[in-house]
N, C-alpha and C positions, 0 to 999 in steps of 0.2 A: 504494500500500500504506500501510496505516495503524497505528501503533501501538495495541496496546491494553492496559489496564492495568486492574487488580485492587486492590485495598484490604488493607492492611496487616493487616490481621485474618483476612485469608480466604486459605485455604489450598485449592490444585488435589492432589488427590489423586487415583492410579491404581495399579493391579496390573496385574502381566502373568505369566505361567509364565515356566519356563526360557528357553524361547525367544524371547520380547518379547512374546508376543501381546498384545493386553490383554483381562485379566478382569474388569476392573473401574475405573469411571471416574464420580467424584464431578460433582453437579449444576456444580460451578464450571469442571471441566475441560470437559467438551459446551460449557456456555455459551462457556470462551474457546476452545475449539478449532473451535467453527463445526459441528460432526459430531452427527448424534442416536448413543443409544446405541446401537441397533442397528447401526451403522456402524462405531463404535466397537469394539463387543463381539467379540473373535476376528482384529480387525486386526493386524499388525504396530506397537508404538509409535512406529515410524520414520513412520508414516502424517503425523505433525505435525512430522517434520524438517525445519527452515529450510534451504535449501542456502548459509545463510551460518554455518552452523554445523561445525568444523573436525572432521574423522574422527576424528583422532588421541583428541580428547575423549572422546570413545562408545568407544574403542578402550580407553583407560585405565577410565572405568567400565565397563565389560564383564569386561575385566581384573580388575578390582578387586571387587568383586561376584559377579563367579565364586567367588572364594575365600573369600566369607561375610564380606569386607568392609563397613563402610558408606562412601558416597561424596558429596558434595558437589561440588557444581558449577554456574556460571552457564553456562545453555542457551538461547538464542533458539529459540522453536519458533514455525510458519507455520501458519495458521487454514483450512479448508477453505478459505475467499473467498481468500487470497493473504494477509493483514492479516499483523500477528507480533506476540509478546508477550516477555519477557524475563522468565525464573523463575531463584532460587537453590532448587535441588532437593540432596534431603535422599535419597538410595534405598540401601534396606538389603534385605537377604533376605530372603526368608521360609522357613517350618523345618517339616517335619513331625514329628509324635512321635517319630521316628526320631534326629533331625539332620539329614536330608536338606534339601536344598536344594528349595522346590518349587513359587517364585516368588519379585518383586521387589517391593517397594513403595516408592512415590515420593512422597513429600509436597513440593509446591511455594510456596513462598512468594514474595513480591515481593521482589526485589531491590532493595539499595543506587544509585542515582545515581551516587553513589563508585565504586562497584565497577562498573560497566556502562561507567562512563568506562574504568577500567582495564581492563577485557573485550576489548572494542569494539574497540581497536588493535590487541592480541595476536591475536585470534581472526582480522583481516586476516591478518594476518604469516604466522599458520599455516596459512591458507587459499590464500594467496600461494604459499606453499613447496609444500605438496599438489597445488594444479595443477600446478607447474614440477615439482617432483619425486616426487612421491606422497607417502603417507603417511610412510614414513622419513625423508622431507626434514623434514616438519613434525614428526614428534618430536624430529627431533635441535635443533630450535630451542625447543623446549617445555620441554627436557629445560637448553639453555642460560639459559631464564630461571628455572626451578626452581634451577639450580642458585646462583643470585646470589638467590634466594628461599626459601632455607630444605631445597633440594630434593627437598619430596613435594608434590603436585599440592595435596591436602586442606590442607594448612600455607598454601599460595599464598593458597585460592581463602578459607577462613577470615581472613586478615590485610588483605580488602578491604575 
């Protein structure tokens, strides 16, 4: 497997409805995600979930986004071929004339070095604890470094 990486200038952007599907997926996301749009279009977003990427994560922005939050977070996601790449993702709602909620949008950027060093540990730890104990294991540990970090997730993942 191989890393792959993106230019500081260039942003992966996607949509999806309520439900994650995606609606929408910018020339940069196909290109690093390995998928044509067709493949894309109507999938689940989890289609490019790294399995070294920790629940608890997706659990908090799920959480948080439900509620018309916006979210930040370093996310490793896996390319059709197996490859992976590493984004600091930016996903906020979207709104219908109403206020209803009635999609997500994700703009992704390249990540800090800095920050993928501090990622990369944590996201073990919590990965560690999910297997051995499931999801509640790894938040109560997530939850223990938030709290020696300011403790909200967004505070954390911003001070990298």
């Amino acid at each position: 497997m191989q890393e792959l990486k993106f230019e500081k200038n260039e942003f992966i952007v996607s949509k999806t409805d309520t439900k994650g599907k995606i609606t929408y997926g910018n020339e940069l996301f196909l290109k690093m995600s390995g998928y044509s749009e067709n493949e894309l279009i109507g999938a689940a977003h989890n289609i490019i979930r790294h399995p070294d990427m920790p629940q608890i994560v997706f659990k908090l922005l799920w959480d948080e986004i439900q509620l018309g939050k916006e979210v930040n977070a370093y996310v490793i996601n896996r390319t059709k071929n197996g490859d992976f790449y590493w984004v600091f993702a930016n996903v906020t709602p979207s709104y219908d004339a109403n206020g209803n909620i009635i999609g997500y949008h994700s703009v992704r950027r390249k990540p800090s070095l800095k920050a993928i060093k501090t990622v990369i540990p944590l996201y073990k730890e919590l990965l560690n604890a999910q297997h051995n104990g499931g999801i509640k294991a790894s938040e109560e540990i997530l939850n223990e470094v938030l709290a020696k970090n300011g403790g909200r997730y967004d505070a954390f993942v911003l001070s990298l």
